[in-house]
N, C-alpha and C positions, 0 to 999 in steps of 0.2 A: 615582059612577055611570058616568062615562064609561070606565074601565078593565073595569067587570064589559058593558057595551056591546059595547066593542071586541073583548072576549076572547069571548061570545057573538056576534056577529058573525060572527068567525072559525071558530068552531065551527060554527055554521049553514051557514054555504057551503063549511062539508067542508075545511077546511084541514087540511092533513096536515105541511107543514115545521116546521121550530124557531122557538118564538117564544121572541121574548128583550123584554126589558120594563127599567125601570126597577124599582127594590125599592121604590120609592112607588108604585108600580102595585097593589100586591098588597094589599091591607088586608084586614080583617076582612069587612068590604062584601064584596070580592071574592070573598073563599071563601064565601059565602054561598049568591051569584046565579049562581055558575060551577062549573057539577062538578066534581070533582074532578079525574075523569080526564081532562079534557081539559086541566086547569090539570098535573098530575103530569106534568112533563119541561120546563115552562117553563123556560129559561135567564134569569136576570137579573143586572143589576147592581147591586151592593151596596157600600157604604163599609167595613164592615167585617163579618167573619165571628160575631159576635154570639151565636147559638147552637150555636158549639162550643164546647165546655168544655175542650177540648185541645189550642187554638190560643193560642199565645203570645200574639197579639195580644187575643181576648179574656179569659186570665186577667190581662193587663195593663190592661184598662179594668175590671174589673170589682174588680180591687182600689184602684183609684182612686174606687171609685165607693162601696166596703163602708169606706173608711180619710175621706174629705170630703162624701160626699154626706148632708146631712141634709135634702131635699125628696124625697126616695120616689124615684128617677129610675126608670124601668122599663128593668133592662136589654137587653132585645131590643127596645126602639124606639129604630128608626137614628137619631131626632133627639139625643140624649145626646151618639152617637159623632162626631156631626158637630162640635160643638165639642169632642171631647177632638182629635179627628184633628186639627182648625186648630192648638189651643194647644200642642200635642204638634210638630207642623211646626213651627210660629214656635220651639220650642224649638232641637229638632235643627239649625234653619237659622242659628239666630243663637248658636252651641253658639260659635262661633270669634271674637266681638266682641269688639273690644279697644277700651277706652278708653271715654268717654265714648257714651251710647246716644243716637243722634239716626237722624233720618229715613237721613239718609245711611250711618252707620256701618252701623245695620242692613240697609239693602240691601247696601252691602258686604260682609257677612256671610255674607248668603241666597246674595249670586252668587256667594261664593269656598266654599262649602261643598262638601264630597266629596259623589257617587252615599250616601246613607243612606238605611238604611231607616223608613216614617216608622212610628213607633207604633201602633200599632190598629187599623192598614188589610190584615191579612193577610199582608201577605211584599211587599206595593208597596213601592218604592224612588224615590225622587227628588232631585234634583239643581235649583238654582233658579240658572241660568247662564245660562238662555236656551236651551238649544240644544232642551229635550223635543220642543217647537214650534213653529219659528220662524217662523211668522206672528204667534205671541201668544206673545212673549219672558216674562210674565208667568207664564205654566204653566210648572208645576215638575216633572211626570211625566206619561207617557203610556200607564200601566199603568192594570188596571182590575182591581176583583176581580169574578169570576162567581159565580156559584153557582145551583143547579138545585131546582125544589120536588120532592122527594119524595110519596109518596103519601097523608103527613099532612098536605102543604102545607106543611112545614117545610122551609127553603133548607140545601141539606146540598152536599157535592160540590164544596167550594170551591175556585178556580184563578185563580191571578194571569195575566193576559195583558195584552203588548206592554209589558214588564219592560225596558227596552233599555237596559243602561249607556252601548252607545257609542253610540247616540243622545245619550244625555241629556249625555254627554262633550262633544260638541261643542260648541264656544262659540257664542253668537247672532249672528246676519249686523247688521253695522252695521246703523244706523235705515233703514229703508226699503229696504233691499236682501235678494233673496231670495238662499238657497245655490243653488250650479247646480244643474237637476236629476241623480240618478244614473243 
């Protein structure tokens, strides 16, 4: 109730810029109690592009899902993609382990891994080095995918933004120290 709130809110006092949202913002609730047209141009963020049927990323979850899944998963709810993306990531990051698997090798692994792209996420790309964001050495990209509702309220228009390799190239600033500013 509080996203169909917000979004009417906004609508009431005549707002006219871009609103952009989370993709848990948008549910069924929401297309309900918010017209259309004024939900039609919303920009949101999303994990992965899910209703194209001609993005690599989702014919790649969705034959994971037709080849192991025997619980019903519904493909166009982002909760599915949210653990393929995790276990898909832990994949691609620890692709370079060698030896024995302990807590340590695999952070070793994560931080020496190339710029990859991660699985199901659209065309994002990350690197777990530290450098994405180095206030939180822990984030591993600082890309996002977007995407726009349409006038069936279906998220079409997909666009990876702040993709940055030579960000993510940069190695992380020792413990408690920041990079200079640029």
């Amino acid at each position: 109730r509080r996203s169909s709130d917000l979004f009417n809110g906004l609508r009431t006092a005549g707002f006219e810029g871009t609103v952009m949202a989370n993709e848990g913002c948008i549910s069924d609730a929401v297309r309900t109690a918010v017209p259309a047209d004024f939900l039609e141009g919303v920009r949101l963020v999303v994990q992965s592009p899910l209703n194209d049927p001609d993005d690599p990323s989702t014919q790649l979850y969705n034959a994971v899902l037709q080849t192991y899944d025997d619980t019903g998963v519904d493909p166009l709810l982002a909760e599915g993609s949210y653990v393929f993306l995790a276990m898909s990531g832990l994949d691609v990051a620890t692709a370079g382990l060698e030896g024995e698997v302990t807590p340590e090798s695999v952070a070793a692994a994560a931080k020496g891994m190339a710029w990859e792209e991660l699985p199901g996420s659209g065309g994002r790309h990350f690197r777990c080095n530290g450098g994405a964001e180095p206030d939180h050495p822990a984030v591993c990209s600082n890309a996002v995918l977007t995407g726009e509702l349409d006038a069936d309220l279906q998220v079409q228009n997909y666009a990876v933004v702040g993709d940055d390799e030579a960000r993510a190239a940069a190695p992380a600033p020792a413990a408690g120290r920041r990079p200079p500013a640029a």
